[in-house]
TORSEVEX-193550 format. One record per residue (C-alpha): residue in three letters; x, y, z. Coordinates in nm, 3 decimals. Example, Ala and Ser with C-alpha at 12.3 -4.5 7.8 and 13.67 -1.06 7.14 Angstrom:
+-----+---------+---------+---------+
:  aa :      c1 :      c2 :      c3 :
+-----+---------+---------+---------+
: ala :   1.230 :  -0.450 :   0.780 :
: ser :   1.367 :  -0.106 :   0.714 :
+-----+---------+---------+---------+
//
This chain:
+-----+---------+---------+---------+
:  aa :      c1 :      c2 :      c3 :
+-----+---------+---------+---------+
: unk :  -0.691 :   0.893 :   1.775 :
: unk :  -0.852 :   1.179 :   1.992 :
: unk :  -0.847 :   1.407 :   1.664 :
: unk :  -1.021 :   1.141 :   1.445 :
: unk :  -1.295 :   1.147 :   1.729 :
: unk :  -1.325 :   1.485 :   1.803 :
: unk :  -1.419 :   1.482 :   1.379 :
: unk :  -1.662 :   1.249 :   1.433 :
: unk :  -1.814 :   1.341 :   1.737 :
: unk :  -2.162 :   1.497 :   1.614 :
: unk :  -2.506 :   1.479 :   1.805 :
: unk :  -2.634 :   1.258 :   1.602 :
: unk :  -2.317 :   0.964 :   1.624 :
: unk :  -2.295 :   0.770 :   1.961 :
: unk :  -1.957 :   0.701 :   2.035 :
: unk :  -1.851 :   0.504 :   2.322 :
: unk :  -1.434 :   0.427 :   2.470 :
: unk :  -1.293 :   0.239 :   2.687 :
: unk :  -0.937 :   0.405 :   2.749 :
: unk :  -0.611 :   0.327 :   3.016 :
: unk :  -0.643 :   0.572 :   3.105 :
: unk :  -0.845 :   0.890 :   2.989 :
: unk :  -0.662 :   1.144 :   2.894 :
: unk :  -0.844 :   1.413 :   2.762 :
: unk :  -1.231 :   1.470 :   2.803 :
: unk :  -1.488 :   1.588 :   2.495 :
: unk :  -1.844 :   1.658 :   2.552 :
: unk :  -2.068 :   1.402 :   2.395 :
: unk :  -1.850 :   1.108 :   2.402 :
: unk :  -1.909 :   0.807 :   2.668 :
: unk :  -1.560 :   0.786 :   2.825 :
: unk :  -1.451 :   0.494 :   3.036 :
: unk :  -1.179 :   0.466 :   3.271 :
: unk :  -1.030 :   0.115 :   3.255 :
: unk :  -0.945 :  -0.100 :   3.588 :
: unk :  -0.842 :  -0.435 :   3.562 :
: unk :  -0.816 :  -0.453 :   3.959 :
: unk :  -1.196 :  -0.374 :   3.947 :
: unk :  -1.257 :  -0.601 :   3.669 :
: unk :  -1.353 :  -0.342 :   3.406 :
: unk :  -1.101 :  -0.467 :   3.128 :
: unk :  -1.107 :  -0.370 :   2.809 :
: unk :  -1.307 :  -0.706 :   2.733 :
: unk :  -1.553 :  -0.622 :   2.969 :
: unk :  -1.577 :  -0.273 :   2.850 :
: unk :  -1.635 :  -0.380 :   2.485 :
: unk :  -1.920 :  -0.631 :   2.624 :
: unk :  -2.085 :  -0.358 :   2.755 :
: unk :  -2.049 :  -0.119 :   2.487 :
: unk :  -2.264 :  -0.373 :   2.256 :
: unk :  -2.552 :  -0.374 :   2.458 :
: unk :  -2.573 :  -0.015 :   2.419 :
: unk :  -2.568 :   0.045 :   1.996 :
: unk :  -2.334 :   0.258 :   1.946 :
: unk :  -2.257 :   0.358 :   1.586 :
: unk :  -1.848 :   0.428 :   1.698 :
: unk :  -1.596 :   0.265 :   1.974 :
: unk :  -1.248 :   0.320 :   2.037 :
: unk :  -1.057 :   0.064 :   2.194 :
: unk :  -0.739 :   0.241 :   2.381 :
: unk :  -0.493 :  -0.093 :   2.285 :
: unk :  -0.560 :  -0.411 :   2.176 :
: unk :  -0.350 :  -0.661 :   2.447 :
: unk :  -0.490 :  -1.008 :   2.485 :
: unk :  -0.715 :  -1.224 :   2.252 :
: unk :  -1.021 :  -1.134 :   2.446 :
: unk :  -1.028 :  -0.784 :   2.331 :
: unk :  -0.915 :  -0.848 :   1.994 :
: unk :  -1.189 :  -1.086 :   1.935 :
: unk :  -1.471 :  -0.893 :   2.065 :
: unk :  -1.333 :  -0.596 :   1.858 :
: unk :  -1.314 :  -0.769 :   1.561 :
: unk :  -1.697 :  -0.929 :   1.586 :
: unk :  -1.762 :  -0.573 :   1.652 :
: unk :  -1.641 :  -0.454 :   1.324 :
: unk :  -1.800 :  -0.699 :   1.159 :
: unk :  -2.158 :  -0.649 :   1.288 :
: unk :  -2.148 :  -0.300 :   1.157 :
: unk :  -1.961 :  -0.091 :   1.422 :
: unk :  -1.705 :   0.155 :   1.357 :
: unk :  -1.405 :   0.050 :   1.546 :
: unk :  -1.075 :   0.235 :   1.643 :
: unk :  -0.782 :   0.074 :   1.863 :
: unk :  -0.419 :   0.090 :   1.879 :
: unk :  -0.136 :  -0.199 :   1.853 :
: unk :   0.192 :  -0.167 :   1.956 :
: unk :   0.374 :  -0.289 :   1.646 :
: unk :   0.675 :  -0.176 :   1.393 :
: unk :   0.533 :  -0.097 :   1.075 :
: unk :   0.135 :  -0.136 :   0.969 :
: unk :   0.171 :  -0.474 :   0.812 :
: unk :   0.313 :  -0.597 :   1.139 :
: unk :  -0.007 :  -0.498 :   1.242 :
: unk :  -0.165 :  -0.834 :   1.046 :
: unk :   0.041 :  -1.003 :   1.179 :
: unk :   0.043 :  -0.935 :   1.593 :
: unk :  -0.355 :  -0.990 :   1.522 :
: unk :  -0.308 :  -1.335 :   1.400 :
: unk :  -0.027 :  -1.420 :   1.703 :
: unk :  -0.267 :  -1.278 :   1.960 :
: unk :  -0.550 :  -1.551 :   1.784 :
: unk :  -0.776 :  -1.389 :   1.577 :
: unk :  -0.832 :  -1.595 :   1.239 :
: unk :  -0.709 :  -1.439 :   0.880 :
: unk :  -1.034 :  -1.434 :   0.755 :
: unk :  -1.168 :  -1.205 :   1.040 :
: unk :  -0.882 :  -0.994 :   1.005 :
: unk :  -0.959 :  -0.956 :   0.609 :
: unk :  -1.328 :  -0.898 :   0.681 :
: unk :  -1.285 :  -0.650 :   0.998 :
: unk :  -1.017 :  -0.469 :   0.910 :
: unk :  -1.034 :  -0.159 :   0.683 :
: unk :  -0.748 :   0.032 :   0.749 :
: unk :  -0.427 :   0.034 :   0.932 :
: unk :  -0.240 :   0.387 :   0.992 :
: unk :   0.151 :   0.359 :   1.126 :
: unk :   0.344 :   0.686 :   1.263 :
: unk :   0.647 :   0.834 :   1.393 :
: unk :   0.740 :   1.161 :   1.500 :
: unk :   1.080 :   1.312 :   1.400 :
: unk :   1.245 :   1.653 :   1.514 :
: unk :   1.137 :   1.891 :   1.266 :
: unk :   1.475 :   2.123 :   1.159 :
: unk :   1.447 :   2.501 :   1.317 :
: unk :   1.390 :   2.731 :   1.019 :
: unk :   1.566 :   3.023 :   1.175 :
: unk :   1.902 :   2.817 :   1.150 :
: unk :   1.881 :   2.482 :   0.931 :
: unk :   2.170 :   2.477 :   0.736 :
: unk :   2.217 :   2.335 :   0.364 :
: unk :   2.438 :   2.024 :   0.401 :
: unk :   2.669 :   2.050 :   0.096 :
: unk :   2.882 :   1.707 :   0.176 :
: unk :   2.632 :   1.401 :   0.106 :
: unk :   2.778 :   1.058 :  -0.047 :
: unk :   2.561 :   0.983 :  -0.313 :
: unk :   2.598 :   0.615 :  -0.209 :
: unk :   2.440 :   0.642 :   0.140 :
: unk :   2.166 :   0.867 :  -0.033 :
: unk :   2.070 :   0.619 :  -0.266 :
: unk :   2.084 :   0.323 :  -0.004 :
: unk :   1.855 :   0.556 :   0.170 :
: unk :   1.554 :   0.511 :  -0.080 :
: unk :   1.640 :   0.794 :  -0.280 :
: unk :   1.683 :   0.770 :  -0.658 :
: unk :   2.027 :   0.805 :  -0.863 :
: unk :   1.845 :   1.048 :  -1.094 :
: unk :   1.713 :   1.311 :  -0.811 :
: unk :   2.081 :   1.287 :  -0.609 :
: unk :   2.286 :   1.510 :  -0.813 :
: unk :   2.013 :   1.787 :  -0.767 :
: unk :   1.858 :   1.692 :  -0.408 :
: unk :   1.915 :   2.014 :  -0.196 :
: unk :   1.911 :   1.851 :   0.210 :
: unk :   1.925 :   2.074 :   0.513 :
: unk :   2.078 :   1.968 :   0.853 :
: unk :   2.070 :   2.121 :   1.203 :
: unk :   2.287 :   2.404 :   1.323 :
: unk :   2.208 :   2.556 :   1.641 :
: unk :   2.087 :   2.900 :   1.744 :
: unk :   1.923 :   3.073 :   2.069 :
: unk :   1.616 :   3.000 :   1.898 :
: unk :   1.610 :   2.641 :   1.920 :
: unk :   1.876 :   2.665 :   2.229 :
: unk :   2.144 :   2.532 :   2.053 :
: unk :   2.033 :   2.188 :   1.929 :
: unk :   1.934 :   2.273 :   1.572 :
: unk :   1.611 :   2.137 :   1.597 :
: unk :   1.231 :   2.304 :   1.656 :
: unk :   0.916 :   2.085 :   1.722 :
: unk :   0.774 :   1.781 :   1.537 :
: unk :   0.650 :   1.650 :   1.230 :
: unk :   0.468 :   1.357 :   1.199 :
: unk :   0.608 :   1.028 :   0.937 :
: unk :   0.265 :   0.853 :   0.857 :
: unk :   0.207 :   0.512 :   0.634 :
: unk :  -0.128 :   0.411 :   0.603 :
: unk :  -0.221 :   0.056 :   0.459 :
: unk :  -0.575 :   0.023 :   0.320 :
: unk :  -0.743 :  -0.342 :   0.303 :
: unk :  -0.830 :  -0.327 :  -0.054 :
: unk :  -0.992 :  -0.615 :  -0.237 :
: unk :  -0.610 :  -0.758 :  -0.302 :
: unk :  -0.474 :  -0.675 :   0.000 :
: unk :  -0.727 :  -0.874 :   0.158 :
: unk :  -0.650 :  -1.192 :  -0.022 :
: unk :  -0.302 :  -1.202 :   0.095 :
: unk :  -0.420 :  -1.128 :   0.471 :
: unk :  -0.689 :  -1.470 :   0.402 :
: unk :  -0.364 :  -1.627 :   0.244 :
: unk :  -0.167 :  -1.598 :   0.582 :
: unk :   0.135 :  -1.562 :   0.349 :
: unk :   0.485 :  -1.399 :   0.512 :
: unk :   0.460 :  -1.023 :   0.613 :
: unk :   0.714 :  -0.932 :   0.351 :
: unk :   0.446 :  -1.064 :   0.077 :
: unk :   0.186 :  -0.865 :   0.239 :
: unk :   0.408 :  -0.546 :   0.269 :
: unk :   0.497 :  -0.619 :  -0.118 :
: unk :   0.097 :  -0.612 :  -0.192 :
: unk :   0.018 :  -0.288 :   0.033 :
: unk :   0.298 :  -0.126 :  -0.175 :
: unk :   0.182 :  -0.222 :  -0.522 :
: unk :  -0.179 :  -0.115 :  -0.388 :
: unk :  -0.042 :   0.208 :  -0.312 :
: unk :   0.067 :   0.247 :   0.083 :
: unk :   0.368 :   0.509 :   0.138 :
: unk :   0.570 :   0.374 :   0.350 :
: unk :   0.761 :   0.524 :   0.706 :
: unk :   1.048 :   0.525 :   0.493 :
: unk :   0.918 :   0.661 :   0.205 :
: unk :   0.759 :   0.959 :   0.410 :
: unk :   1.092 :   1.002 :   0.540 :
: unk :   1.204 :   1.092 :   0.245 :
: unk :   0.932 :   1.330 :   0.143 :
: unk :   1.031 :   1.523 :   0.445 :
: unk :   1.401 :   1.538 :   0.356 :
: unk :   1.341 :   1.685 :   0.045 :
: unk :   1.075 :   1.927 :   0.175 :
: unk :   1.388 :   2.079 :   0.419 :
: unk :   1.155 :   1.945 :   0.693 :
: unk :   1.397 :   1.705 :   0.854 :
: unk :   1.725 :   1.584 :   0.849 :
: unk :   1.862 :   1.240 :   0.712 :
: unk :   1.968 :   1.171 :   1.049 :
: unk :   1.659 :   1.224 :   1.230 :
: unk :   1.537 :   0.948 :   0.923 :
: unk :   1.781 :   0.693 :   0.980 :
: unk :   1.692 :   0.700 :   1.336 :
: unk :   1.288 :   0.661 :   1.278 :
: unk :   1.307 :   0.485 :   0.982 :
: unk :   1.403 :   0.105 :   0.815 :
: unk :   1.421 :   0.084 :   0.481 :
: unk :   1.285 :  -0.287 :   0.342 :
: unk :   1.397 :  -0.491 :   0.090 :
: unk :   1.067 :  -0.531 :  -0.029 :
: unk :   0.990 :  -0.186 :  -0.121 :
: unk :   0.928 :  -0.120 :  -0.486 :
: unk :   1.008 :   0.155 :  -0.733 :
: unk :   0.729 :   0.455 :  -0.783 :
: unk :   0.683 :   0.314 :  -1.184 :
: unk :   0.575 :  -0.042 :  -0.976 :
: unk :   0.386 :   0.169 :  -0.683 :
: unk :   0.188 :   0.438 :  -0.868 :
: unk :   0.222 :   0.361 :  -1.226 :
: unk :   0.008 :   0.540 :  -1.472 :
: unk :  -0.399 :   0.464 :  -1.454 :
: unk :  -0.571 :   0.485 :  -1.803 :
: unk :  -0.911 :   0.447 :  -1.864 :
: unk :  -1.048 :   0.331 :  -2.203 :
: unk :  -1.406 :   0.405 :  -2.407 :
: unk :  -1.535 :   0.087 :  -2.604 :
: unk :  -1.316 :   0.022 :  -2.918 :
: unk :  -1.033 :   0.264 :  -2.809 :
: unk :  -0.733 :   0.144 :  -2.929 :
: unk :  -0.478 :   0.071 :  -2.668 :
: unk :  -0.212 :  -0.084 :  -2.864 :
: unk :  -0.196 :  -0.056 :  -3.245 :
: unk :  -0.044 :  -0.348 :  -3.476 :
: unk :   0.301 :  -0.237 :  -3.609 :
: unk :   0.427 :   0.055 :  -3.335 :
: unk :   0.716 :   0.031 :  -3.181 :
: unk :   0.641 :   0.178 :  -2.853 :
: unk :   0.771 :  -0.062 :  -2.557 :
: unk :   0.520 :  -0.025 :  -2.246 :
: unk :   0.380 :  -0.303 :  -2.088 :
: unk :   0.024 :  -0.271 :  -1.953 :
: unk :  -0.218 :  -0.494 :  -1.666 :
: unk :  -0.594 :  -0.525 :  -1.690 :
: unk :  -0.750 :  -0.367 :  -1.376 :
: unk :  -1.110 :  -0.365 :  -1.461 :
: unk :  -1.271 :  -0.452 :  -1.790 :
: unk :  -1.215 :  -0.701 :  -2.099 :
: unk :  -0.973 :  -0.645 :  -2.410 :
: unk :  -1.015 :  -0.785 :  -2.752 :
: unk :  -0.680 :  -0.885 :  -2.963 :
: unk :  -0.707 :  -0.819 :  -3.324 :
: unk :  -0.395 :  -0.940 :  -3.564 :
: unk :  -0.478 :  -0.898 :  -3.969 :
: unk :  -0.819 :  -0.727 :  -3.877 :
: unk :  -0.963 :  -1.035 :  -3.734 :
: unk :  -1.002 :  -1.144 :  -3.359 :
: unk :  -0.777 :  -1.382 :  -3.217 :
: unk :  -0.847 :  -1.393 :  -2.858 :
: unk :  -0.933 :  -1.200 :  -2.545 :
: unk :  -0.816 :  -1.083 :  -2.209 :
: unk :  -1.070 :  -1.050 :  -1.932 :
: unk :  -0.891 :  -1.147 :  -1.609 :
: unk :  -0.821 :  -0.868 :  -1.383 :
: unk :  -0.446 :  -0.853 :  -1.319 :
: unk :  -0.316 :  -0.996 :  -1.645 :
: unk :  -0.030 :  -0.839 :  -1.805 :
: unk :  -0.006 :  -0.779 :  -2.166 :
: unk :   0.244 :  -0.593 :  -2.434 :
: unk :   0.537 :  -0.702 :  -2.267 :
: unk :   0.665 :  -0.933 :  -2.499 :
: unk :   0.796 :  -0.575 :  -2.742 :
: unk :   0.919 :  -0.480 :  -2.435 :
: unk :   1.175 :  -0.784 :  -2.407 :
: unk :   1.193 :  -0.855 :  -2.781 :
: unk :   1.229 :  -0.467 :  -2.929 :
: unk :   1.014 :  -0.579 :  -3.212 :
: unk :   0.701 :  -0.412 :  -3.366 :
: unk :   0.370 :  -0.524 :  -3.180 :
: unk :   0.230 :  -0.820 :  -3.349 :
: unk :  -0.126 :  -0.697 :  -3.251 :
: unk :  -0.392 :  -0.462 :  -3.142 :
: unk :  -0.521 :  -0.479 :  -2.821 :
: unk :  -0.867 :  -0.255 :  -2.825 :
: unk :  -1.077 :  -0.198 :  -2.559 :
: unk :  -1.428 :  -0.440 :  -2.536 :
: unk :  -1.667 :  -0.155 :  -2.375 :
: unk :  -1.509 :   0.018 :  -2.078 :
: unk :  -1.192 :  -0.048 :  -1.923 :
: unk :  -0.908 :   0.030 :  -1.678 :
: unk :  -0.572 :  -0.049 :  -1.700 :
: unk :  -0.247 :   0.067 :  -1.552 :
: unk :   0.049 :   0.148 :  -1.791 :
: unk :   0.436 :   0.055 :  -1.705 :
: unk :   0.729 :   0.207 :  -1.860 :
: unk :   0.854 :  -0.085 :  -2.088 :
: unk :   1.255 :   0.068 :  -2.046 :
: unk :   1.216 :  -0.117 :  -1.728 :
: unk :   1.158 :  -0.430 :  -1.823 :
: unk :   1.491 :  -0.612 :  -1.745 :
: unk :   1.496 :  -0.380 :  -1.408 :
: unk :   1.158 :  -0.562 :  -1.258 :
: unk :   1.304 :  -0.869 :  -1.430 :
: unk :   1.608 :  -0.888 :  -1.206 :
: unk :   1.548 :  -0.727 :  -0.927 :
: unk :   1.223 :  -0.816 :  -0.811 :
: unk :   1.125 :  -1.171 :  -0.912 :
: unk :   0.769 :  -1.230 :  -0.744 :
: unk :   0.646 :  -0.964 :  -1.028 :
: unk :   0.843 :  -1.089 :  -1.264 :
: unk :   0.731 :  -1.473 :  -1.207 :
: unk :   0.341 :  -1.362 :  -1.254 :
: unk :   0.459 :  -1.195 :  -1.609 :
: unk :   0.633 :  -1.515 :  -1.723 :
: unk :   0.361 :  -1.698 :  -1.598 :
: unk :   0.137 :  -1.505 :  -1.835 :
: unk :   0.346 :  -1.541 :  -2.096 :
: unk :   0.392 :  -1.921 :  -2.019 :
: unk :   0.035 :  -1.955 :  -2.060 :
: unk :   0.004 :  -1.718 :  -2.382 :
: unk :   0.262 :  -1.967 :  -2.546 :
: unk :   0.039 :  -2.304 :  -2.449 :
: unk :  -0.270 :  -2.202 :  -2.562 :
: unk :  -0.070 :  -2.090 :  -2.942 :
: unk :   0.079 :  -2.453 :  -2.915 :
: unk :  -0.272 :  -2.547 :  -2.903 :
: unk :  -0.408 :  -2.350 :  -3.131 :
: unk :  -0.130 :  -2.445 :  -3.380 :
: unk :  -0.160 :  -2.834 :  -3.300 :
: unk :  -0.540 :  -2.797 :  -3.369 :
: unk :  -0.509 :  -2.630 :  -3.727 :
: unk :  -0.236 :  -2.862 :  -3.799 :
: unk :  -0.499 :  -3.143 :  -3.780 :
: unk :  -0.799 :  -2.988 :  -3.910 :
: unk :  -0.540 :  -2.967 :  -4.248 :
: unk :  -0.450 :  -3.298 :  -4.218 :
: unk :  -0.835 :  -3.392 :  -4.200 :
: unk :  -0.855 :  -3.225 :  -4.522 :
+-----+---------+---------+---------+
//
């Protein structure tokens, strides 16, 4: 928190703390020394802070509703506002808000950006030690993928007079950071389960402690131990083709899918509208952001029965259609939106079908 201030602190930005207590001192910043005994709370602190304009606070922690609700009005009348929570993971975070009182859709509006962290013993690199027995099992309950564990090199402590024995040599830090995007948002206004909401940061592209774990395992950094010990692993966490999948973007009339190829991804509108073309002639459109489309190759294996070209500018994300069944077994709330999709798809051909079946008859 002090490092993020010490960025911002210019002579231009008035920034203003309340803190329990103050800990370190930086010319140009208003620090305050809280005192409940005194009455200077953090809620009182905040009240005053208002009066004065400032363009940044910082809020040491974030205990009773009080505080959390003048924080959050705060936020949303244009202040930039830091302040801690004592919580697991960051969409935990969401959640302590709404138990300590603060509506969902304050929390949606206020809330930009939630950073978790952990600090693990970082390995000594005079003596860290290549661990050549690893069961592949563990590994891969770990996060890590069956494909990357035959060649994953991991290092484990060993002990020298450098780091007196204990095979270890300072810190490194595990960070996940949830942004509020536009989606993530919804599902905080929702007040649907935390795991839904961890589901959604993932998809919109949060690492999590876990996950950063493992970047540091296969960096030599730290040790699977030293993991374990920091780290949960979640049921809800998703695979990196789910996570970061491929983002295309499209000119108007680029052709996106062609009628007749036999290639097997499966695609989503992000941003944009897409025109379907069978026989040369249009047959429909797809303009609602999220939508899937091309899947149906992808559980079939036959040739696509269209083109899907792009109507002006577009974005779309690509997923590897090999993986179909995968996402189809294993993790059903993404699968339930496709078939939903394609439920819909198959009603409006009944309907189509139905109508040209009576226009024949008419005739």
């Amino acid at each position: 928190m002090y490092s993020v201030l010490n960025k911002l602190n210019t002579e231009d930005t008035k920034i203003l703390t309340a803190e329990d207590p103050v800990e370190f001192n930086f010319r140009g910043i208003n620090q305050v020394n809280v005192k409940d005994e005194v009455g200077m709370t953090f809620a009182a602190a905040l009240k005053s802070f208002l009066r004065q304009d400032p363009d940044i606070i910082m809020v040491g922690e974030i205990r009773d509703q009080g505080t959390a609700e003048i924080a959050i009005k705060a936020a949303m009348t244009g202040h930039l506002v830091f302040s801690t929570l004592h919580t697991n993971d960051c969409p935990s975070t969401i959640g302590r808000l709404a138990d300590i009182g603060i509506p969902s859709y304050m929390i949606s509006a206020a809330v930009t950006m939630v950073l978790s962290q952990r600090l693990c013993r970082r390995l000594c690199i005079k003596c860290k030690d290549l661990v050549n027995k690893t069961d592949p099992d563990e590994l891969e309950s770990m996060g890590f993928s069956k494909e990357e564990i035959l060649d994953l090199e991991i290092y484990g402590p060993k002990g020298c007079p450098t780091c007196m024995g204990s095979g270890y040599k300072g810190r490194v830090g595990l960070y996940e950071l949830m942004e509020v995007t536009e989606e993530v948002a919804k599902v905080i206004n929702a007040n649907v389960p935390e795991e839904q909401l961890r589901r959604t940061a993932i998809q919109e592209g949060m690492v999590t402690l876990r996950d950063s774990g493992l970047v540091k395992i296969r960096e030599g950094i730290t040790s699977v131990d030293e993991i374990l010990k920091r780290t949960t692993i979640t049921k809800e966490a998703l695979p990196a083709y789910l996570v970061n999948p491929d983002v295309e973007r499209y000119e108007d009339k680029d052709v996106i899918i062609r009628e007749g190829n036999k290639d097997i991804d499966f695609f989503k509108l992000i941003q944009g509208a897409l025109i379907v073309v069978k026989g040369r002639k249009k047959i429909a459109e797809i303009v609602q952001p999220g939508e899937y489309f091309g899947e149906m190759t992808a559980i079939t294996g036959e040739p696509r029965s269209a083109s899907i070209i792009s109507k002006g500018r577009s974005i779309i994300k690509r997923f590897p259609g090999d993986k179909i069944y995968e996402l189809i077994e294993k993790y059903p709330d993404v699968s339930k939106h496709l078939f939903e999709i394609i439920a819909g798809r198959l009603h409006q051909a009944d309907k189509i079908i139905v109508k040209l079946i009576n226009e024949r008859k008419q005739t």
